[in-house]
N, CA, C and O atoms as CSV, one atom per row, in Angstrom:
chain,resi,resn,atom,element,x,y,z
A,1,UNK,N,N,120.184,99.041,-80.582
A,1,UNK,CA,C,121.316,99.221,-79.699
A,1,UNK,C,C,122.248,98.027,-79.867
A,1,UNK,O,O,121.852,96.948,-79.427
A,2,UNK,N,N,123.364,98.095,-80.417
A,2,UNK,CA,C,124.509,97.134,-80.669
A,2,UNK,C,C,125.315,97.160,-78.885
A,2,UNK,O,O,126.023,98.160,-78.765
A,3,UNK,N,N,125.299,96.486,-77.925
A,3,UNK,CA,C,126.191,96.367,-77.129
A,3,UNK,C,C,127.743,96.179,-77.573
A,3,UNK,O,O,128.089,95.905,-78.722
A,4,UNK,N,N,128.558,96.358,-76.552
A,4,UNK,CA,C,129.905,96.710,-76.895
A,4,UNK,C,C,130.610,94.739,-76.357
A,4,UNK,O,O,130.096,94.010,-75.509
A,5,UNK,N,N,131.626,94.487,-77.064
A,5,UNK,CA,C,132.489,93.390,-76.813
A,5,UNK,C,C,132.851,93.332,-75.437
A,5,UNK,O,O,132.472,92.826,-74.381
A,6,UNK,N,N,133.952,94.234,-76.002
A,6,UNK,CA,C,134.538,94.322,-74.656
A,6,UNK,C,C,135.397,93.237,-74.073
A,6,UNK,O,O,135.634,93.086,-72.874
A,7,UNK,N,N,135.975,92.262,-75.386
A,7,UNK,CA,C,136.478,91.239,-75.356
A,7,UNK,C,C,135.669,89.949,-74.846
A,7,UNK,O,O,136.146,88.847,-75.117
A,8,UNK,N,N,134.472,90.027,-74.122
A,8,UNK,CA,C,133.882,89.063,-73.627
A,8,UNK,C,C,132.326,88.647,-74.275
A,8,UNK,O,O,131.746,89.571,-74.844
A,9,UNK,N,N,131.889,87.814,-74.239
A,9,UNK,CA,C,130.581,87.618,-75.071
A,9,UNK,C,C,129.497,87.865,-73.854
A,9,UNK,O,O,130.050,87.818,-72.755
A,10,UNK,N,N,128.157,88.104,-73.801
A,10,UNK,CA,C,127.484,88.378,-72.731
A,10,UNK,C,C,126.649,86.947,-72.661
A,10,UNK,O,O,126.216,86.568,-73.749
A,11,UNK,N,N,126.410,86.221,-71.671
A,11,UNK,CA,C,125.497,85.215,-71.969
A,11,UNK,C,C,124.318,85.431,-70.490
A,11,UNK,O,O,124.448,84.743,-69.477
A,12,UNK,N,N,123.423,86.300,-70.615
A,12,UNK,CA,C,122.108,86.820,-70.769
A,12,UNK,C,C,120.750,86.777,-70.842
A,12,UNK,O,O,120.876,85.566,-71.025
A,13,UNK,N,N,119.484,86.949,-70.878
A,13,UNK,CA,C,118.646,86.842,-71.279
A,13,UNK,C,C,118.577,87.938,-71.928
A,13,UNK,O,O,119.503,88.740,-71.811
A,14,UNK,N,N,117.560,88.206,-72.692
A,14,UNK,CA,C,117.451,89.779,-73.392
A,14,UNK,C,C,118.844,90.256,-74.443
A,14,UNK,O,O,118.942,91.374,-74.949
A,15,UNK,N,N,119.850,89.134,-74.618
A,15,UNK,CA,C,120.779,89.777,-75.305
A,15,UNK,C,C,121.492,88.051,-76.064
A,15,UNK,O,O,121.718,86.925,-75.619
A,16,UNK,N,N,121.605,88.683,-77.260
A,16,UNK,CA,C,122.194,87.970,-78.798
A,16,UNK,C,C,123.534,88.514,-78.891
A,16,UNK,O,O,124.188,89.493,-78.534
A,17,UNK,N,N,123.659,87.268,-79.632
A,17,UNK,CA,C,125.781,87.170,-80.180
A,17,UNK,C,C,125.630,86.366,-81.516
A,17,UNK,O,O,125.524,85.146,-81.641
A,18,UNK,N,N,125.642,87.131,-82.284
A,18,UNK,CA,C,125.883,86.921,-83.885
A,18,UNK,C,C,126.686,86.394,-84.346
A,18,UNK,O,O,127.637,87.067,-84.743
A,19,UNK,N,N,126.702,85.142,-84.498
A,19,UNK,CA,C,128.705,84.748,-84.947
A,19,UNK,C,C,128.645,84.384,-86.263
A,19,UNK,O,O,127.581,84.145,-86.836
A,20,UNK,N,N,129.758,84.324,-86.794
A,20,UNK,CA,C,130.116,83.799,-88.385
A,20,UNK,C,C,131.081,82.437,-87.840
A,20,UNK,O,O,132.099,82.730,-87.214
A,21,UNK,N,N,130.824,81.196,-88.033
A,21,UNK,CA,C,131.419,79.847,-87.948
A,21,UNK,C,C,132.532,79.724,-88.792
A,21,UNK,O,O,132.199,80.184,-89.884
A,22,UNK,N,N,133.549,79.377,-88.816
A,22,UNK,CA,C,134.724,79.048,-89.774
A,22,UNK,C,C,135.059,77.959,-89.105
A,22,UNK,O,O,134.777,77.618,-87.957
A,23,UNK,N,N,135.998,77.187,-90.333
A,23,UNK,CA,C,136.952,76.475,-89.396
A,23,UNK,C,C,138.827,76.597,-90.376
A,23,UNK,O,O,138.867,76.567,-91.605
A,24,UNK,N,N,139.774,76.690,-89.745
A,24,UNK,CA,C,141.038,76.896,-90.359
A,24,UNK,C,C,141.375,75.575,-91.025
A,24,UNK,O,O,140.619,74.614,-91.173
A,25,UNK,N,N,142.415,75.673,-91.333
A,25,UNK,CA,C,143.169,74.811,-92.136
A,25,UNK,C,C,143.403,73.117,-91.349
A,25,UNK,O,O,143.622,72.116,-92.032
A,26,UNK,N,N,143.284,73.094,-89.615
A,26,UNK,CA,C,143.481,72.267,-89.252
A,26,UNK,C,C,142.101,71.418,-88.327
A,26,UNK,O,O,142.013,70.801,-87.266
A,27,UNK,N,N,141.313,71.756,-89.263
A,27,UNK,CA,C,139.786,71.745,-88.545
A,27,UNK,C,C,139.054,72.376,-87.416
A,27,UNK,O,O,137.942,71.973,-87.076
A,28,UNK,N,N,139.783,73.554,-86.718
A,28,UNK,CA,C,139.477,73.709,-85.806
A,28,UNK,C,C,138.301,74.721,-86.133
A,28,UNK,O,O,138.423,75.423,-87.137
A,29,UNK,N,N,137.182,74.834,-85.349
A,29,UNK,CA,C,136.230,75.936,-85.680
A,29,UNK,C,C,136.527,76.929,-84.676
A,29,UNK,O,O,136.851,76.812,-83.494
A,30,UNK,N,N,136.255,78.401,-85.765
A,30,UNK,CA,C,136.135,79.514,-84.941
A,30,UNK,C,C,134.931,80.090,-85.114
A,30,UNK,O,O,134.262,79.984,-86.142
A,31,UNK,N,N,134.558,80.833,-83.931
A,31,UNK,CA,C,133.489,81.809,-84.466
A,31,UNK,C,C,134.388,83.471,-84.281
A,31,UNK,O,O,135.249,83.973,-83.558
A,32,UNK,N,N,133.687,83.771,-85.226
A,32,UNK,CA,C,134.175,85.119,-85.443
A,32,UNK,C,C,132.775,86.272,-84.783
A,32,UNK,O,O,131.773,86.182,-85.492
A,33,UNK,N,N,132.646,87.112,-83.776
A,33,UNK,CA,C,131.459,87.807,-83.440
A,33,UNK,C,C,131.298,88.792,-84.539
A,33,UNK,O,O,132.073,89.678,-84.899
A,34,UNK,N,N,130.150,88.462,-84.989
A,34,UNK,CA,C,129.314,89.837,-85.851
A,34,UNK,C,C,128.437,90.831,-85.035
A,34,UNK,O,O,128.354,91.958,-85.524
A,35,UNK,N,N,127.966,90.668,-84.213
A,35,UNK,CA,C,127.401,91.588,-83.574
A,35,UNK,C,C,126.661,91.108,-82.311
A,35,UNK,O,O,126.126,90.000,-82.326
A,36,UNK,N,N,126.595,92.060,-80.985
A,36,UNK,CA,C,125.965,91.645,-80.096
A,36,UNK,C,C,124.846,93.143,-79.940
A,36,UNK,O,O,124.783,94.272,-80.426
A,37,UNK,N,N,124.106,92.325,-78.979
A,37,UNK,CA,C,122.763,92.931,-79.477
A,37,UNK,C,C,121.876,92.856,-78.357
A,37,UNK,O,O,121.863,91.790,-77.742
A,38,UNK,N,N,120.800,94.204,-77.805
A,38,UNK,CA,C,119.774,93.397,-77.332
A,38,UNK,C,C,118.660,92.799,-78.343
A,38,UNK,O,O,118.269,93.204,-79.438
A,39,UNK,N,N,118.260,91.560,-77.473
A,39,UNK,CA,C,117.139,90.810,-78.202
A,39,UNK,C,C,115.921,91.377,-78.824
A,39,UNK,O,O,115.208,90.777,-79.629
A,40,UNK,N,N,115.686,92.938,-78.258
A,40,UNK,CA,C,114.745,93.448,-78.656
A,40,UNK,C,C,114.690,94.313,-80.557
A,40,UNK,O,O,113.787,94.873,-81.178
A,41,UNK,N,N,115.807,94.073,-80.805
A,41,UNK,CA,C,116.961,94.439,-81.645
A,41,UNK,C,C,116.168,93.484,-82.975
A,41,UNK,O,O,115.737,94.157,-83.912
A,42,UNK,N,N,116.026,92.277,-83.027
A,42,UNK,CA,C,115.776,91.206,-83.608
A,42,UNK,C,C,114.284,91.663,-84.495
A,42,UNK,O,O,114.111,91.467,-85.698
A,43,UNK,N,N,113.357,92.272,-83.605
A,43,UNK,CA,C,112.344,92.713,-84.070
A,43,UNK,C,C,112.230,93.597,-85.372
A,43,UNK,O,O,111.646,93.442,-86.444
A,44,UNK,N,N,113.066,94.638,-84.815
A,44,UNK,CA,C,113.211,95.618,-85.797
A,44,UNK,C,C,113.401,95.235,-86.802
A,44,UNK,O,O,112.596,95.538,-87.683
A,45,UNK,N,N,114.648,94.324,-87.150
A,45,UNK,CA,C,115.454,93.791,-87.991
A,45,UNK,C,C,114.389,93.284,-89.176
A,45,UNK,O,O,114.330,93.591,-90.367
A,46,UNK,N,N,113.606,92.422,-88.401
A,46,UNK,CA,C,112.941,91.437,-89.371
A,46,UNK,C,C,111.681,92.141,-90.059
A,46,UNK,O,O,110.900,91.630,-90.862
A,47,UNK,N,N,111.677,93.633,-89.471
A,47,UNK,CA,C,110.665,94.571,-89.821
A,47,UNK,C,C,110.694,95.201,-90.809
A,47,UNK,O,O,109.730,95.821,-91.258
A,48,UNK,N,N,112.142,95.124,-91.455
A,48,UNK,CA,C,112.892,95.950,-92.424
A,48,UNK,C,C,112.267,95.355,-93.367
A,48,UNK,O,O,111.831,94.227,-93.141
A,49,UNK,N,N,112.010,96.154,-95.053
A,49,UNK,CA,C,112.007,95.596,-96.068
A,49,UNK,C,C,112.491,94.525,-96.656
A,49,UNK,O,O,113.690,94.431,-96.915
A,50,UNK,N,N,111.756,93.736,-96.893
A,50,UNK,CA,C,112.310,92.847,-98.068
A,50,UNK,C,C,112.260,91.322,-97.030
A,50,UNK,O,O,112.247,90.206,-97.550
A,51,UNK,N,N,112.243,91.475,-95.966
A,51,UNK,CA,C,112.463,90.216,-94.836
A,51,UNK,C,C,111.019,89.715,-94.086
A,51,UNK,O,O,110.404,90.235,-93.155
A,52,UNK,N,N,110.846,88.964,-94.572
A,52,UNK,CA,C,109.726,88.339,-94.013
A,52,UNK,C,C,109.627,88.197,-92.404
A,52,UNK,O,O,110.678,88.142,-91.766
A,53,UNK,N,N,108.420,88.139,-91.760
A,53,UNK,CA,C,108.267,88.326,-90.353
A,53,UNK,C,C,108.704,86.205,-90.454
A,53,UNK,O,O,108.508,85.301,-91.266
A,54,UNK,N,N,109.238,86.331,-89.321
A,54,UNK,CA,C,109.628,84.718,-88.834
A,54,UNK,C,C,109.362,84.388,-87.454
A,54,UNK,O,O,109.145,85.283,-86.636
A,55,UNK,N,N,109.364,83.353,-87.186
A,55,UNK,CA,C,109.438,82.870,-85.327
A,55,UNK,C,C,110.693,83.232,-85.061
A,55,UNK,O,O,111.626,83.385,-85.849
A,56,UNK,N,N,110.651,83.396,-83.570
A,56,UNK,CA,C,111.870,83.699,-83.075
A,56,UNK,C,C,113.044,82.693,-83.017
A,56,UNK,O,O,114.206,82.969,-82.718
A,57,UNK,N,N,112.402,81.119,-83.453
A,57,UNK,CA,C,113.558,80.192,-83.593
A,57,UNK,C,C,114.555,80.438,-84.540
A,57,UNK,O,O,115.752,80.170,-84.438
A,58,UNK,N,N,113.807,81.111,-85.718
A,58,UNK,CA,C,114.318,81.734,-86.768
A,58,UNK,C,C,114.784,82.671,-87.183
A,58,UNK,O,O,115.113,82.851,-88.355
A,59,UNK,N,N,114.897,83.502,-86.190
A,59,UNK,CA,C,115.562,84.649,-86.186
A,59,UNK,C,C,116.606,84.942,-86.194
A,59,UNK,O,O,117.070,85.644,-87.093
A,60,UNK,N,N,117.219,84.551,-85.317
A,60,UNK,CA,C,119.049,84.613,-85.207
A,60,UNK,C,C,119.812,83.727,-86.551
A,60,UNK,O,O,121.018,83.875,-86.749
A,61,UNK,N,N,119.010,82.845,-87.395
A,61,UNK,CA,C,119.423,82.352,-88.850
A,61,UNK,C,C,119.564,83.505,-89.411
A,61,UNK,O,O,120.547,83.920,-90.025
A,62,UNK,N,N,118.434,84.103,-89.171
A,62,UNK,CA,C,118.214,85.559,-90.252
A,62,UNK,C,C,118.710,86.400,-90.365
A,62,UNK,O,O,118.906,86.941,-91.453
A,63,UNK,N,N,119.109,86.832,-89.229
A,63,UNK,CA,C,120.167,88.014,-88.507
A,63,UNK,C,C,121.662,87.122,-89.371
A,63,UNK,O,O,122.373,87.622,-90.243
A,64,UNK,N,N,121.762,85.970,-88.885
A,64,UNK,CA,C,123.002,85.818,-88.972
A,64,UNK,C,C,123.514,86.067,-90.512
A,64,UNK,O,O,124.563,86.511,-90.978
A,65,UNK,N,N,121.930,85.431,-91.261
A,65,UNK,CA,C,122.438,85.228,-92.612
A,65,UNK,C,C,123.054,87.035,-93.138
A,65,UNK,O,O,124.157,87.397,-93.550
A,66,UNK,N,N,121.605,87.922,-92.846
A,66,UNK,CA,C,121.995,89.322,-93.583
A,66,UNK,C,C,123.594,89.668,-92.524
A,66,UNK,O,O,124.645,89.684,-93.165
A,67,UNK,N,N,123.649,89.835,-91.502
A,67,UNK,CA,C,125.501,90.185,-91.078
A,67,UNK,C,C,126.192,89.433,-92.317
A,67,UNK,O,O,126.918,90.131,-93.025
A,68,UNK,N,N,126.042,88.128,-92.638
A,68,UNK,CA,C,127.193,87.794,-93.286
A,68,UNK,C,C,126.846,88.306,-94.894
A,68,UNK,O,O,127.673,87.704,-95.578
A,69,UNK,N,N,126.338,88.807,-95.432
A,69,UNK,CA,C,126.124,89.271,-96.625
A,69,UNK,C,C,126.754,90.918,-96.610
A,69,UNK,O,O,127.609,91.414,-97.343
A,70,UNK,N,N,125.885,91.601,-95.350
A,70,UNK,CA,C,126.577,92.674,-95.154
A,70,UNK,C,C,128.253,92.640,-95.000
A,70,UNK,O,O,129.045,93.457,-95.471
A,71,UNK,N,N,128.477,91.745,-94.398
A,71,UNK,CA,C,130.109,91.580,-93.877
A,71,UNK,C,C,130.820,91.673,-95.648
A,71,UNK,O,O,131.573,92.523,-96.124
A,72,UNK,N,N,130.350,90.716,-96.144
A,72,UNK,CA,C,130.813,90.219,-97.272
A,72,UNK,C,C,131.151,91.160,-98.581
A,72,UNK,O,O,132.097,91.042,-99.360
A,73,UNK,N,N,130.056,92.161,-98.586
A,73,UNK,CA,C,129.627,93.300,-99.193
A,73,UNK,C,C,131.088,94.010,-98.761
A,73,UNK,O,O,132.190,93.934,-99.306
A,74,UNK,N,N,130.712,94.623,-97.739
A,74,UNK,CA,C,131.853,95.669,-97.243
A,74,UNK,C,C,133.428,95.067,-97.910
A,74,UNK,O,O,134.223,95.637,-98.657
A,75,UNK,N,N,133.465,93.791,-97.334
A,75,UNK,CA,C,135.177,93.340,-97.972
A,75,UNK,C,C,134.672,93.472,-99.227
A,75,UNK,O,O,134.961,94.609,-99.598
A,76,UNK,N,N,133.988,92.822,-100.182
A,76,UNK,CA,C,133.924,93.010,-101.541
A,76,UNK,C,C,134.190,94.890,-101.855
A,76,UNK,O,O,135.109,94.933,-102.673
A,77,UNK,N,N,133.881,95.893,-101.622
A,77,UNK,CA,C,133.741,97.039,-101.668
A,77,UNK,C,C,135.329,97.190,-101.327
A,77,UNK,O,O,136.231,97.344,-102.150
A,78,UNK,N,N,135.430,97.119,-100.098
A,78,UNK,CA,C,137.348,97.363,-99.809
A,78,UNK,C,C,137.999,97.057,-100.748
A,78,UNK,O,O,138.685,97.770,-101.481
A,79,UNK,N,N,137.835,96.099,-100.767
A,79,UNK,CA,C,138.892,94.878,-101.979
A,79,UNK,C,C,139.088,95.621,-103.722
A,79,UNK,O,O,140.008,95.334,-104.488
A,80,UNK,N,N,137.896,96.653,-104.028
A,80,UNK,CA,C,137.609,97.206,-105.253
A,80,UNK,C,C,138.728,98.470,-105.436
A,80,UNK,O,O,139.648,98.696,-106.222
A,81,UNK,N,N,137.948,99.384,-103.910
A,81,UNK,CA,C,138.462,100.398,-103.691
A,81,UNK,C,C,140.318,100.528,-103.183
A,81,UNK,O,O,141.142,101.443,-103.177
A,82,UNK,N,N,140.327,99.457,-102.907
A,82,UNK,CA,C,142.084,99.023,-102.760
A,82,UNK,C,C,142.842,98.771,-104.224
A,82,UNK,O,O,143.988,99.169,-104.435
A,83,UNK,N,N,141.885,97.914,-105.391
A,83,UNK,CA,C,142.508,97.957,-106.567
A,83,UNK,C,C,142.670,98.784,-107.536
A,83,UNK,O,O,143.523,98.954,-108.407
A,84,UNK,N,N,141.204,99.520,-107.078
A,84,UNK,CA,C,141.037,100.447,-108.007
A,84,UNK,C,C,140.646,102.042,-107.880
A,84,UNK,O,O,140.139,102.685,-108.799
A,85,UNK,N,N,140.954,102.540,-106.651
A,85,UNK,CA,C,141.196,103.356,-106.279
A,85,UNK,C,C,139.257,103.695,-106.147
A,85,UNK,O,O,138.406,103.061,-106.770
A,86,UNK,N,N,138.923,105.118,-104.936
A,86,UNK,CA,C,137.713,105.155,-104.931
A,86,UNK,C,C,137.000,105.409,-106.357
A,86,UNK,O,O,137.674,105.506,-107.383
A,87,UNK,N,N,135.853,105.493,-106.355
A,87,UNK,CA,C,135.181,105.832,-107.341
A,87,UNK,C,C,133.843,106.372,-106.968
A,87,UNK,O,O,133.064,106.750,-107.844
Protein backbone atom coordinates (compact mmCIF):
# COMPACT_ATOMS: atom_id res chain seq x y z
CA UNK A 1 0.00 0.00 0.00
CA UNK A 2 1.75 3.30 -1.26
CA UNK A 3 -0.08 6.15 0.86
CA UNK A 4 -1.03 9.27 -0.95
CA UNK A 5 1.11 12.87 -0.55
CA UNK A 6 -1.24 14.92 -0.44
CA UNK A 7 1.30 17.62 -0.40
CA UNK A 8 2.30 16.81 3.18
CA UNK A 9 4.79 14.11 4.44
CA UNK A 10 3.21 11.86 7.29
CA UNK A 11 5.48 11.68 10.34
CA UNK A 12 3.99 8.48 12.10
CA UNK A 13 4.80 5.34 13.41
CA UNK A 14 3.99 2.46 11.04
CA UNK A 15 4.69 4.73 8.02
CA UNK A 16 8.03 5.61 5.67
CA UNK A 17 8.98 8.59 3.30
CA UNK A 18 11.44 7.64 0.69
CA UNK A 19 13.36 10.62 -0.41
CA UNK A 20 16.01 11.16 -3.14
CA UNK A 21 18.61 14.02 -1.54
CA UNK A 22 19.87 16.63 -4.10
CA UNK A 23 21.31 19.71 -3.67
CA UNK A 24 20.98 22.75 -6.57
CA UNK A 25 23.38 24.88 -7.89
CA UNK A 26 23.53 27.08 -4.72
CA UNK A 27 24.04 24.33 -2.15
CA UNK A 28 20.87 24.11 -0.96
CA UNK A 29 19.55 20.45 -0.36
CA UNK A 30 16.33 19.14 -1.51
CA UNK A 31 14.65 16.08 -0.98
CA UNK A 32 12.58 15.02 -3.63
CA UNK A 33 9.67 12.21 -2.15
CA UNK A 34 9.89 8.80 -3.83
CA UNK A 35 7.41 7.14 -2.09
CA UNK A 36 5.44 6.96 1.11
CA UNK A 37 4.53 3.87 2.50
CA UNK A 38 3.28 1.77 5.29
CA UNK A 39 6.20 0.29 7.20
CA UNK A 40 4.79 -2.98 6.77
CA UNK A 41 5.54 -2.40 3.03
CA UNK A 42 9.42 -2.71 3.76
CA UNK A 43 9.04 -6.42 4.37
CA UNK A 44 7.72 -7.39 1.29
CA UNK A 45 10.16 -5.39 -0.52
CA UNK A 46 13.20 -7.02 0.85
CA UNK A 47 11.38 -10.39 0.12
CA UNK A 48 11.59 -9.84 -3.53
CA UNK A 49 14.24 -11.58 -5.56
CA UNK A 50 17.55 -10.82 -5.83
CA UNK A 51 17.58 -8.62 -2.29
CA UNK A 52 18.93 -9.96 0.56
CA UNK A 53 16.90 -10.08 3.93
CA UNK A 54 18.56 -6.97 6.11
CA UNK A 55 17.86 -5.30 9.65
CA UNK A 56 15.48 -2.85 9.69
CA UNK A 57 18.27 -0.13 10.19
CA UNK A 58 18.92 -1.09 6.76
CA UNK A 59 16.12 -1.02 5.17
CA UNK A 60 15.04 2.29 4.19
CA UNK A 61 18.97 2.41 2.46
CA UNK A 62 17.53 -0.37 0.48
CA UNK A 63 14.27 0.85 -0.40
CA UNK A 64 15.84 4.04 -1.06
CA UNK A 65 18.62 2.67 -3.14
CA UNK A 66 16.11 0.33 -5.61
CA UNK A 67 13.39 3.77 -5.93
CA UNK A 68 16.36 5.51 -7.20
CA UNK A 69 17.42 2.96 -9.81
CA UNK A 70 13.82 2.42 -10.61
CA UNK A 71 13.36 6.30 -10.89
CA UNK A 72 16.40 6.41 -13.03
CA UNK A 73 15.37 3.54 -15.34
CA UNK A 74 12.01 5.10 -16.16
CA UNK A 75 13.78 8.68 -17.19
CA UNK A 76 16.42 6.63 -19.00
CA UNK A 77 13.40 4.80 -20.96
CA UNK A 78 11.48 8.34 -21.53
CA UNK A 79 14.51 10.01 -22.66
CA UNK A 80 14.91 6.95 -25.53
CA UNK A 81 11.36 6.87 -26.36
CA UNK A 82 11.32 10.83 -26.79
CA UNK A 83 14.43 10.45 -29.24
CA UNK A 84 13.60 7.73 -30.77
CA UNK A 85 10.26 7.22 -31.01
CA UNK A 86 8.54 3.90 -29.20
CA UNK A 87 9.87 0.71 -30.04
Amino acid sequence: MVLPLDGKLPHSAGVYVLTHTTSDQEGQILHHPLRVGSSADLSQLLAEPGIQELRNEKANRVCIRIEEITEQQSQIEQDLKAKYGPQ
